[in-house]
PDB file with SEQRES, HELIX, SHEET and CRYST1 records, atoms N, CA, C and O in Angstrom:
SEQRES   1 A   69  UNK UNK UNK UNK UNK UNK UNK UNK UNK UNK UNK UNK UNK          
SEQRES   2 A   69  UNK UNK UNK UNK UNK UNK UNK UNK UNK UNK UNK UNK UNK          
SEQRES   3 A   69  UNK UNK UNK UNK UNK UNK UNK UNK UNK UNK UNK UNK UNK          
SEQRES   4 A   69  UNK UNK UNK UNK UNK UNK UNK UNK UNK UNK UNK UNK UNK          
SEQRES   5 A   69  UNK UNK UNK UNK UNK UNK UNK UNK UNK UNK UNK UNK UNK          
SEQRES   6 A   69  UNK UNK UNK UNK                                              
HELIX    1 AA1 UNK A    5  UNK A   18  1                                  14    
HELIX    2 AA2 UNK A   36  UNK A   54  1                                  19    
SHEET    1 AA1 2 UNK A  21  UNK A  26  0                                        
SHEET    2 AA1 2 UNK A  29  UNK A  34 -1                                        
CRYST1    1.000    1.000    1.000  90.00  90.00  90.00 P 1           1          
ATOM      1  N   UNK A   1      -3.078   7.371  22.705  1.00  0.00           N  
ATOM      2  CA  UNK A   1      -3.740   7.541  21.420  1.00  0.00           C  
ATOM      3  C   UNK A   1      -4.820   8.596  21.545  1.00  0.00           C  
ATOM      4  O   UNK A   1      -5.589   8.691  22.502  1.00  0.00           O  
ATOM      5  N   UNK A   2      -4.801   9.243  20.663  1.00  0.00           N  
ATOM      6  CA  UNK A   2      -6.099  10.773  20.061  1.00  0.00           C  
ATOM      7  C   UNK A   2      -7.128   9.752  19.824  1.00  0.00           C  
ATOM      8  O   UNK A   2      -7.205   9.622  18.602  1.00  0.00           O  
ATOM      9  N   UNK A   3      -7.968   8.953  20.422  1.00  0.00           N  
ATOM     10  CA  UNK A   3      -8.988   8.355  20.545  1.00  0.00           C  
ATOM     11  C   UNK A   3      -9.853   8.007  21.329  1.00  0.00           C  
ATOM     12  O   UNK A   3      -9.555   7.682  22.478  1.00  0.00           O  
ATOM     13  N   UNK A   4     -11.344   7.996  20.798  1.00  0.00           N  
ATOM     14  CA  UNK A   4     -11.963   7.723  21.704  1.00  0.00           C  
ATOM     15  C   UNK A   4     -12.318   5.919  22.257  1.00  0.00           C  
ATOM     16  O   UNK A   4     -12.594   5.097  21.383  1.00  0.00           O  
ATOM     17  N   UNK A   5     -12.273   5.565  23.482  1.00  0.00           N  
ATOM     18  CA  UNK A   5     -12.278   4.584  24.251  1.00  0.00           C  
ATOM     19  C   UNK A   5     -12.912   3.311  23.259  1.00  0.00           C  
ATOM     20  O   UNK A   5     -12.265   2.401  22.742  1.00  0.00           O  
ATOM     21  N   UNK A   6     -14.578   3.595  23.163  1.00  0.00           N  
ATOM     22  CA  UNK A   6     -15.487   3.042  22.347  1.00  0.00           C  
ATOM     23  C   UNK A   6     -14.557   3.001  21.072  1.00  0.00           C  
ATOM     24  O   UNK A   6     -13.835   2.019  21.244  1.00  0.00           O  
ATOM     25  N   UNK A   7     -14.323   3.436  20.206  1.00  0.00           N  
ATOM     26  CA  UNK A   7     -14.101   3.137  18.955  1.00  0.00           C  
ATOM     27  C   UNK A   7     -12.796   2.652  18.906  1.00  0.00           C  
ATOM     28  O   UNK A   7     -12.498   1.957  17.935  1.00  0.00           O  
ATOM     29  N   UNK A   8     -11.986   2.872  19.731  1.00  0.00           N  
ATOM     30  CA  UNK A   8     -10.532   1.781  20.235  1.00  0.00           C  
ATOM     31  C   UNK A   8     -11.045   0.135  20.819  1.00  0.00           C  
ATOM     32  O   UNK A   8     -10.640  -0.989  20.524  1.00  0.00           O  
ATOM     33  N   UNK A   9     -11.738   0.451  21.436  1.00  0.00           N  
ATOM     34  CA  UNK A   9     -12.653  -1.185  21.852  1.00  0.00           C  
ATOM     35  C   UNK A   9     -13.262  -1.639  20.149  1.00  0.00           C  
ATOM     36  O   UNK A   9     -12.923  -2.648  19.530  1.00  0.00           O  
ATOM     37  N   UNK A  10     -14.145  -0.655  19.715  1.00  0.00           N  
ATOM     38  CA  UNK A  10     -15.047  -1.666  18.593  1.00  0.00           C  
ATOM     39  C   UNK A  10     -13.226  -2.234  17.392  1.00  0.00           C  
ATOM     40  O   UNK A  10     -12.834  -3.355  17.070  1.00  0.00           O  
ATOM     41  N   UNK A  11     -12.851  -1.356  17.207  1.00  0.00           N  
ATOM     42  CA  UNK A  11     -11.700  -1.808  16.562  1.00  0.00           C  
ATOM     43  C   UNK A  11     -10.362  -3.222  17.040  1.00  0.00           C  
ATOM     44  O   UNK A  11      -9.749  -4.049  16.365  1.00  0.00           O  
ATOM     45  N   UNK A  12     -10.392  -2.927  18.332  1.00  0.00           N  
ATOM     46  CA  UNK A  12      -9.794  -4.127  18.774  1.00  0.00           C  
ATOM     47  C   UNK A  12     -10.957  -5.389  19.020  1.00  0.00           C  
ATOM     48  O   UNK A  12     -10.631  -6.564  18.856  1.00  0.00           O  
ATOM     49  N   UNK A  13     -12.003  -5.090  19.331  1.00  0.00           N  
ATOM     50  CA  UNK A  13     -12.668  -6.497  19.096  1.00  0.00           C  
ATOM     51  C   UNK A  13     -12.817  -7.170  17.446  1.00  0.00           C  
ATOM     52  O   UNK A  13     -13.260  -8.303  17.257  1.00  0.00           O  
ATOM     53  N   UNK A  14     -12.335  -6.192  16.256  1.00  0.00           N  
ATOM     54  CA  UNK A  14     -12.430  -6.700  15.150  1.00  0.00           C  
ATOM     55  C   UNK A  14     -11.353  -7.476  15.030  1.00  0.00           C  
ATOM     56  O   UNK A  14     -11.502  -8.661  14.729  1.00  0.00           O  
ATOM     57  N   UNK A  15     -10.360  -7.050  15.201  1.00  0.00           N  
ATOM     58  CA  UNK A  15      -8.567  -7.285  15.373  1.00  0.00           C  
ATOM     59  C   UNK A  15      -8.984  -8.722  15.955  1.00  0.00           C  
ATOM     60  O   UNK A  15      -8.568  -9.642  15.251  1.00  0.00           O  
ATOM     61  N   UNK A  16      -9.798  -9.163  17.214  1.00  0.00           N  
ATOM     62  CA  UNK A  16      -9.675  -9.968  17.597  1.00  0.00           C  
ATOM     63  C   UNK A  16     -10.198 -11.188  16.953  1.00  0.00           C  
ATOM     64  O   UNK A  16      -9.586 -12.252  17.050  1.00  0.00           O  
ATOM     65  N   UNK A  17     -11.676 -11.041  16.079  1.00  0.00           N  
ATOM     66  CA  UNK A  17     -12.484 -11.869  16.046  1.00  0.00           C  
ATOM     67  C   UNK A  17     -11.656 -12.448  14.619  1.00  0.00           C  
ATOM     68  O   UNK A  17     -11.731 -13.639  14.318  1.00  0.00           O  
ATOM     69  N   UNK A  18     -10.843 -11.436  13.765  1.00  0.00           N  
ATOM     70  CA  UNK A  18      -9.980 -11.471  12.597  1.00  0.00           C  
ATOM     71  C   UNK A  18      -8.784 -12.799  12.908  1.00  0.00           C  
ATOM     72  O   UNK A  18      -8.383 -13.681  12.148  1.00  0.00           O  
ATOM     73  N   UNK A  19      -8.474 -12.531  14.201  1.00  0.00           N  
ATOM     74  CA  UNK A  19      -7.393 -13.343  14.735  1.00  0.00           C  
ATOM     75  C   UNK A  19      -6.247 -12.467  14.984  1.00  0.00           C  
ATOM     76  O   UNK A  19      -5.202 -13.028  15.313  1.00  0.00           O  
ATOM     77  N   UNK A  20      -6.254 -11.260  14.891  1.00  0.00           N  
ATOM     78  CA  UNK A  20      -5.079 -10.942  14.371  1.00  0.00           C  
ATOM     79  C   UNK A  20      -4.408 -10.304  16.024  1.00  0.00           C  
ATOM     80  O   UNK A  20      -3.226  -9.974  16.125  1.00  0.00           O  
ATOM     81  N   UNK A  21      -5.159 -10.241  16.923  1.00  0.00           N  
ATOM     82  CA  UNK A  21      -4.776  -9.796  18.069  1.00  0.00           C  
ATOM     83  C   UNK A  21      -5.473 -10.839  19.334  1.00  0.00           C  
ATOM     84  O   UNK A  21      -6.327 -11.654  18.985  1.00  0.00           O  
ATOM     85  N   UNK A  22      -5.072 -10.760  20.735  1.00  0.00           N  
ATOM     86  CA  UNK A  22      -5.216 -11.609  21.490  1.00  0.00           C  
ATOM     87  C   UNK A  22      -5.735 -10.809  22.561  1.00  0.00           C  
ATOM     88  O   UNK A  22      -5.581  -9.591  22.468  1.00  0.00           O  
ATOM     89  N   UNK A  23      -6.433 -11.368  23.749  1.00  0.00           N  
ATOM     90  CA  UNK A  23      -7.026 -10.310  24.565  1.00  0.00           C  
ATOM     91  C   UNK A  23      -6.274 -11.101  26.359  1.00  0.00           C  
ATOM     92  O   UNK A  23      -6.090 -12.318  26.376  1.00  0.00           O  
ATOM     93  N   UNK A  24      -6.011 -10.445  27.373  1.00  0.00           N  
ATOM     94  CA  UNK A  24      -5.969 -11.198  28.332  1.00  0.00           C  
ATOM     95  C   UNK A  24      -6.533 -10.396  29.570  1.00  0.00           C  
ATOM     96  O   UNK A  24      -5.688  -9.637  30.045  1.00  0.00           O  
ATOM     97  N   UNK A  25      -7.689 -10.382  30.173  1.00  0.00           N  
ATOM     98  CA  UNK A  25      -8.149  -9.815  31.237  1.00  0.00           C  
ATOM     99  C   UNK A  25      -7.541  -9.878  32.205  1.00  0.00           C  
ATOM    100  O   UNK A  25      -7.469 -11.042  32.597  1.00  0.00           O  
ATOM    101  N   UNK A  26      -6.746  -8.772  33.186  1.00  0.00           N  
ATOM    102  CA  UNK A  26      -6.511  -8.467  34.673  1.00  0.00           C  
ATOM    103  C   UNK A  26      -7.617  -7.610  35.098  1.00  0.00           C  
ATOM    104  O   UNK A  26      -8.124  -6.694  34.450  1.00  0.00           O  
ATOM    105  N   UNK A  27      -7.894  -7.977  36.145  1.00  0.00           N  
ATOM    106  CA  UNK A  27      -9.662  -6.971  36.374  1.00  0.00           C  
ATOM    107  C   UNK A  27     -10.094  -6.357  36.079  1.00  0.00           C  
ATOM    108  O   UNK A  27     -10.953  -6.987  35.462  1.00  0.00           O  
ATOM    109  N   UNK A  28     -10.365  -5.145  35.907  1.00  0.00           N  
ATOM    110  CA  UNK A  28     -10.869  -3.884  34.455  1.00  0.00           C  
ATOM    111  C   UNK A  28     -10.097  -3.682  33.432  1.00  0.00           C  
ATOM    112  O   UNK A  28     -10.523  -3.140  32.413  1.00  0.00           O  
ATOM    113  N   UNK A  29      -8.830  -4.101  33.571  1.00  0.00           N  
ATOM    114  CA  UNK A  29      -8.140  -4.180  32.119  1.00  0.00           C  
ATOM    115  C   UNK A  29      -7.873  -5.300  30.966  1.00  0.00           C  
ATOM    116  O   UNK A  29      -7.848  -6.529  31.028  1.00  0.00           O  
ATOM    117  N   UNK A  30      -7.723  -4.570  30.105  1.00  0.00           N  
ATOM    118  CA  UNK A  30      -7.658  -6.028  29.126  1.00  0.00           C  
ATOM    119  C   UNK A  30      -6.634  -5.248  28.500  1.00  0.00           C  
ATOM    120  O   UNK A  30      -6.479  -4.047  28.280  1.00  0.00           O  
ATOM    121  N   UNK A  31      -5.737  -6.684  28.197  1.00  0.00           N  
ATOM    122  CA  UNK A  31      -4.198  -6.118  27.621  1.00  0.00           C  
ATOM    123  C   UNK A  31      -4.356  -7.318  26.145  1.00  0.00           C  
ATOM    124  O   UNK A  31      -4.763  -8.479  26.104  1.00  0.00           O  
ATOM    125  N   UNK A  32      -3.794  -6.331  25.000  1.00  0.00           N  
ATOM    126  CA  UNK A  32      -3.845  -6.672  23.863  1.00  0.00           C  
ATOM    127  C   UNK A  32      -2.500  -7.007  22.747  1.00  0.00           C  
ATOM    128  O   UNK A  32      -1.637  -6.276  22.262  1.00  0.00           O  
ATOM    129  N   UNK A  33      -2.732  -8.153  22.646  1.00  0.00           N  
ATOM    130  CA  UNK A  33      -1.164  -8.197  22.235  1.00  0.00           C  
ATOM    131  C   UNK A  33      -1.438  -8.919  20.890  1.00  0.00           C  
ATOM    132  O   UNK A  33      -2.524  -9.498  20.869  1.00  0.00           O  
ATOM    133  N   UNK A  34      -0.501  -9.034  19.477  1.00  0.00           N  
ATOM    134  CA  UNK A  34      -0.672  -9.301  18.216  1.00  0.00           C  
ATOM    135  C   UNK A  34      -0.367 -10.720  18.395  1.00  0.00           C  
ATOM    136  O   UNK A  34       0.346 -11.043  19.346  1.00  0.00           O  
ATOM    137  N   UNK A  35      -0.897 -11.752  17.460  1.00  0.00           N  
ATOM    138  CA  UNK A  35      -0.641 -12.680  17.351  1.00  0.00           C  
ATOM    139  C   UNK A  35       0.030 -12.921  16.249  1.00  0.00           C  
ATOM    140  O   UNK A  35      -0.565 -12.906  15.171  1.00  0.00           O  
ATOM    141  N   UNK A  36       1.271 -13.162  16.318  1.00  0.00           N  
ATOM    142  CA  UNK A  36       2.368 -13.290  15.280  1.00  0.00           C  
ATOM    143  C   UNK A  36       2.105 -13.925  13.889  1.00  0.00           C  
ATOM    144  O   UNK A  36       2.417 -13.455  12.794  1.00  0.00           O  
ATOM    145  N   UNK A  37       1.341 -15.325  14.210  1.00  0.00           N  
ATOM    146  CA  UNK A  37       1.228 -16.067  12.803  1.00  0.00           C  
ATOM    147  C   UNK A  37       0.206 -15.226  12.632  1.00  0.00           C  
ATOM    148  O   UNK A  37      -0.042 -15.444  11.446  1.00  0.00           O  
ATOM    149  N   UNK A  38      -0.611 -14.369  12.998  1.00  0.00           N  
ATOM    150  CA  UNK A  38      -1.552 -13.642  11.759  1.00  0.00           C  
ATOM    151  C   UNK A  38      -0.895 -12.952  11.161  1.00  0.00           C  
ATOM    152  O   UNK A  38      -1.018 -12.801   9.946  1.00  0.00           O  
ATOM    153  N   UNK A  39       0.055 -12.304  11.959  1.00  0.00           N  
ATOM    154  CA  UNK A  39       0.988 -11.395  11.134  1.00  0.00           C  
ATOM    155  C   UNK A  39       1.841 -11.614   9.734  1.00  0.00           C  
ATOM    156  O   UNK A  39       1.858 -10.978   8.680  1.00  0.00           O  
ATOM    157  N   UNK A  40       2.705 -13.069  10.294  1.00  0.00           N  
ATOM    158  CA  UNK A  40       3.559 -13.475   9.287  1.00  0.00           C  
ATOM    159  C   UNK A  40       2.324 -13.790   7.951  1.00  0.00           C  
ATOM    160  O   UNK A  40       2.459 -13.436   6.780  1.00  0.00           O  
ATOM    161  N   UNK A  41       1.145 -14.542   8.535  1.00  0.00           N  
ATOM    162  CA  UNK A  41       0.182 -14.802   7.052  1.00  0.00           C  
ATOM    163  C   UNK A  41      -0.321 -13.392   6.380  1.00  0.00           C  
ATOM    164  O   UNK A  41      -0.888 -13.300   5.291  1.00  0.00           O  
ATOM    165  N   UNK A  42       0.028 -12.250   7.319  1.00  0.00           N  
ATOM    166  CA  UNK A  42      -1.003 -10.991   6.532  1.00  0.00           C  
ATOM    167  C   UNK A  42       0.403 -10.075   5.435  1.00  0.00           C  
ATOM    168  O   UNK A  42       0.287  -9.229   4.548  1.00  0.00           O  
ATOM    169  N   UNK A  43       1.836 -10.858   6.141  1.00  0.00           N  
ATOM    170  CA  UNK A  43       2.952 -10.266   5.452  1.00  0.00           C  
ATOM    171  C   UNK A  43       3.586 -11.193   4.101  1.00  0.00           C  
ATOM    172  O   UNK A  43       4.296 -10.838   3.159  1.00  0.00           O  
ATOM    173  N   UNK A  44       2.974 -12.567   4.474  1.00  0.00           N  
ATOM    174  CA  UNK A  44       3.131 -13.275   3.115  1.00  0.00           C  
ATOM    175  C   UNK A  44       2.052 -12.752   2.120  1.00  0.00           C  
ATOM    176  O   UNK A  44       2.514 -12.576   0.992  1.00  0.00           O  
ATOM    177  N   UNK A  45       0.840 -12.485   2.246  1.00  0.00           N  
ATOM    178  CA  UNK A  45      -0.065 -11.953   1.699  1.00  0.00           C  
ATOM    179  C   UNK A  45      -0.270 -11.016   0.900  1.00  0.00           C  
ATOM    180  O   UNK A  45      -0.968 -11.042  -0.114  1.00  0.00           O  
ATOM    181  N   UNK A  46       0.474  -9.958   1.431  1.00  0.00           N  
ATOM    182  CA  UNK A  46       0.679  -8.465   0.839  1.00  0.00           C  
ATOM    183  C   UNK A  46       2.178  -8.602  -0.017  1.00  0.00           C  
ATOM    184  O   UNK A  46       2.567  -7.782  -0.848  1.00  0.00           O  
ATOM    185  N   UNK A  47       2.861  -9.756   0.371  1.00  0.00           N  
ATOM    186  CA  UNK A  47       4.193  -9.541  -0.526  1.00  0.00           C  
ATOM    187  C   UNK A  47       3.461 -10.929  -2.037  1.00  0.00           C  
ATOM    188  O   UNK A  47       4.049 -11.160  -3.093  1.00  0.00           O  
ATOM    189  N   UNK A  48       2.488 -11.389  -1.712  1.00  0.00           N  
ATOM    190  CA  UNK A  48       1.977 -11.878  -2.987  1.00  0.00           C  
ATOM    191  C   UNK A  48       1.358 -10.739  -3.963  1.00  0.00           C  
ATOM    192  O   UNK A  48       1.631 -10.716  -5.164  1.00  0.00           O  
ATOM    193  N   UNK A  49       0.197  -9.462  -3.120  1.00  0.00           N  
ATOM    194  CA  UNK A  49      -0.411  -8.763  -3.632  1.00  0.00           C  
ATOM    195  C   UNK A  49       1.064  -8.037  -4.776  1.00  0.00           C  
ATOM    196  O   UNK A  49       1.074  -8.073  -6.006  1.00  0.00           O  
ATOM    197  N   UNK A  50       2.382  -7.317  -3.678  1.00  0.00           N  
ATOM    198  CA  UNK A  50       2.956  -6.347  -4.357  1.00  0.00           C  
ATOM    199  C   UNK A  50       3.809  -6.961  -5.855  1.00  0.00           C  
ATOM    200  O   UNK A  50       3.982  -6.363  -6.917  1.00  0.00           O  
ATOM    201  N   UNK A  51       4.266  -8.460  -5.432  1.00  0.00           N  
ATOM    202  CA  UNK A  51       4.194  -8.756  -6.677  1.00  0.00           C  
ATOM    203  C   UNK A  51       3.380  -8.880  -7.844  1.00  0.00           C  
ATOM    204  O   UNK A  51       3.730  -8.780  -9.020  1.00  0.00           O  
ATOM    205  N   UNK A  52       2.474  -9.064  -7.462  1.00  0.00           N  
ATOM    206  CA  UNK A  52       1.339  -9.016  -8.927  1.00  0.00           C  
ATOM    207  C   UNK A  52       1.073  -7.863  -9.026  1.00  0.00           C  
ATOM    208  O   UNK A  52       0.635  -7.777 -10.173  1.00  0.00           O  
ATOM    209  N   UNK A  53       1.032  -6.553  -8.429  1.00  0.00           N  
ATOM    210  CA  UNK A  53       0.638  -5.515  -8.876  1.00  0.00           C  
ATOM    211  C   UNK A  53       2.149  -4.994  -9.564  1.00  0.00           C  
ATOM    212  O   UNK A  53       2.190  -3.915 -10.156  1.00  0.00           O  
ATOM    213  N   UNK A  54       2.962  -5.569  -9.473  1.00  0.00           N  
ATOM    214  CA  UNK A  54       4.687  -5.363 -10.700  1.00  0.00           C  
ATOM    215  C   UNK A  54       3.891  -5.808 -12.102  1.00  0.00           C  
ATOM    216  O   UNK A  54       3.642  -5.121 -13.092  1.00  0.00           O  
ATOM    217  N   UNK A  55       3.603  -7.116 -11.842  1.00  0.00           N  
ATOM    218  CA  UNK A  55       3.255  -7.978 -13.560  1.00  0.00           C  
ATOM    219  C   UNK A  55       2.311  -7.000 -14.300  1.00  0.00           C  
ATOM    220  O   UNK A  55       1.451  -6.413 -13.644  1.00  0.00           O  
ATOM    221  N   UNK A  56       2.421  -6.807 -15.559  1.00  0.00           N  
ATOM    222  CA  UNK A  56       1.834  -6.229 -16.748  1.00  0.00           C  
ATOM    223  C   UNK A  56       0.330  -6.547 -16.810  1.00  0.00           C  
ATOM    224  O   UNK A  56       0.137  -7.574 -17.459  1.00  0.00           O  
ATOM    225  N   UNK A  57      -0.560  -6.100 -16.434  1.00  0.00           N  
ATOM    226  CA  UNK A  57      -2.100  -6.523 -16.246  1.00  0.00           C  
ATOM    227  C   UNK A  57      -2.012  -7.602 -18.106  1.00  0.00           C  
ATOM    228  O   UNK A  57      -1.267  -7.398 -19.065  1.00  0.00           O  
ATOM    229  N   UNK A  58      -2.819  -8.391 -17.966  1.00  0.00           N  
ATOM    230  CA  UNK A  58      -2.775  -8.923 -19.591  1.00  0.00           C  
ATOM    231  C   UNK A  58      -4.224  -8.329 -20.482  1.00  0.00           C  
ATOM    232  O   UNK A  58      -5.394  -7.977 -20.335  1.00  0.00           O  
ATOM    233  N   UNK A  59      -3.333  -8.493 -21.301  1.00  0.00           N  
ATOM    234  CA  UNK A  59      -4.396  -7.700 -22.359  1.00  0.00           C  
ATOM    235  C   UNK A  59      -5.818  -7.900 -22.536  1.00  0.00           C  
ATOM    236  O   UNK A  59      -5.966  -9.105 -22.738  1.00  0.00           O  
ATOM    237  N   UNK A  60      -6.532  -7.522 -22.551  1.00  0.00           N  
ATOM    238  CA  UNK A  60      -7.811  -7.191 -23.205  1.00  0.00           C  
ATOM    239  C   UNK A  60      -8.128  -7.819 -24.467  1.00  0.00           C  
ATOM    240  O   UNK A  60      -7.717  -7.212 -25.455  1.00  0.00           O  
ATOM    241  N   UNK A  61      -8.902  -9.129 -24.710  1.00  0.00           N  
ATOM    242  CA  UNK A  61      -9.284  -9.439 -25.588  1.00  0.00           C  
ATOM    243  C   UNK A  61     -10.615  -9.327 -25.797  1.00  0.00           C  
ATOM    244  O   UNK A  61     -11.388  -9.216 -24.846  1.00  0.00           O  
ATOM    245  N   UNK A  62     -11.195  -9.352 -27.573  1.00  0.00           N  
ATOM    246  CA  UNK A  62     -11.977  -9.597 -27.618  1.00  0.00           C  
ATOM    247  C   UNK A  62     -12.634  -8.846 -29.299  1.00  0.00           C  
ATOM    248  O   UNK A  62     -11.932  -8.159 -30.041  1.00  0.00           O  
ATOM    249  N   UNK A  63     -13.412  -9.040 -29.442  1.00  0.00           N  
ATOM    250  CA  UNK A  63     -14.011  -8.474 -31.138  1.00  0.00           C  
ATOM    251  C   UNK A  63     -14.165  -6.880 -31.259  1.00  0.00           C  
ATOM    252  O   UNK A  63     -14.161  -6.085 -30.319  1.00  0.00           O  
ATOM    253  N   UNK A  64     -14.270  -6.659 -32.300  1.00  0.00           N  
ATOM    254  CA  UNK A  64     -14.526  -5.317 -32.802  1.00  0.00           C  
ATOM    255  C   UNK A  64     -15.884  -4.552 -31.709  1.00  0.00           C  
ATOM    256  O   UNK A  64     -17.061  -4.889 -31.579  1.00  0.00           O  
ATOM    257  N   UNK A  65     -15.375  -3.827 -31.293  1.00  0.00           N  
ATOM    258  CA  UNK A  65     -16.609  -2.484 -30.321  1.00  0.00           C  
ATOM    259  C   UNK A  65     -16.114  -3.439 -28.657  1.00  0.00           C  
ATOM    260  O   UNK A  65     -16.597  -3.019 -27.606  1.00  0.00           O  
ATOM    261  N   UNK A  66     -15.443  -4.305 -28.640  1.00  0.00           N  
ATOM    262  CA  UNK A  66     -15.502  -4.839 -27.490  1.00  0.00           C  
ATOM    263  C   UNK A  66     -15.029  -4.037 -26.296  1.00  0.00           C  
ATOM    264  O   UNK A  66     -14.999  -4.395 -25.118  1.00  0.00           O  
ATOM    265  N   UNK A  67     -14.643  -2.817 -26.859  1.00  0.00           N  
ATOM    266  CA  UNK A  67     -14.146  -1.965 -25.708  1.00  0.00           C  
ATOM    267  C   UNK A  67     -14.670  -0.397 -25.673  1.00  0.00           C  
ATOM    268  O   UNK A  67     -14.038   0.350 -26.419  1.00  0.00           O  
ATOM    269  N   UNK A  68     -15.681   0.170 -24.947  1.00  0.00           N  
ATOM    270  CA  UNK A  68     -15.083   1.564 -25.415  1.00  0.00           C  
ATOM    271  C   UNK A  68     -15.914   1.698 -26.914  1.00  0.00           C  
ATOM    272  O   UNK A  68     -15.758   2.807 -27.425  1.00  0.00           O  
ATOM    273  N   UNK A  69     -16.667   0.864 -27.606  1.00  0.00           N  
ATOM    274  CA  UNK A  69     -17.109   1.333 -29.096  1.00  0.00           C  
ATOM    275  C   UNK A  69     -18.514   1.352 -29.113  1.00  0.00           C  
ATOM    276  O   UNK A  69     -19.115   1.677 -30.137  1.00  0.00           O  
TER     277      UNK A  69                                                      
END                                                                             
């Protein structure tokens, strides 16, 4: 990766504290691997978002000047 060390660390410790990744120390290294059920919950998630962003936002109610007047 075109990155620097530090900001690959601050990003995987977010990943981690999120849940979404796992850490396992061999002596100076730490190996990083995804944790699946975050995954499957972050892919049920986004297939809730893309359906509702299909549905027709609902209308705008409300009295005369209520918009825009």
């Amino acid at each position: 990766l075109d990155a620097a060390q530090s900001r690959l660390s601050f990003h995987l410790k977010k990943l981690k504290e999120a849940g979404v990744v796992s850490d396992r120390r061999d002596g100076r290294w730490v190996y990083y691997s995804l944790v699946p059920e975050a995954l499957e919950e972050m892919r049920a998630f986004l297939g809730e978002v893309k359906l509702r962003a299909r549905q027709p936002a609902p209308a705008l109610t409300g009295g005369d000047g209520a918009c825009c007047g």
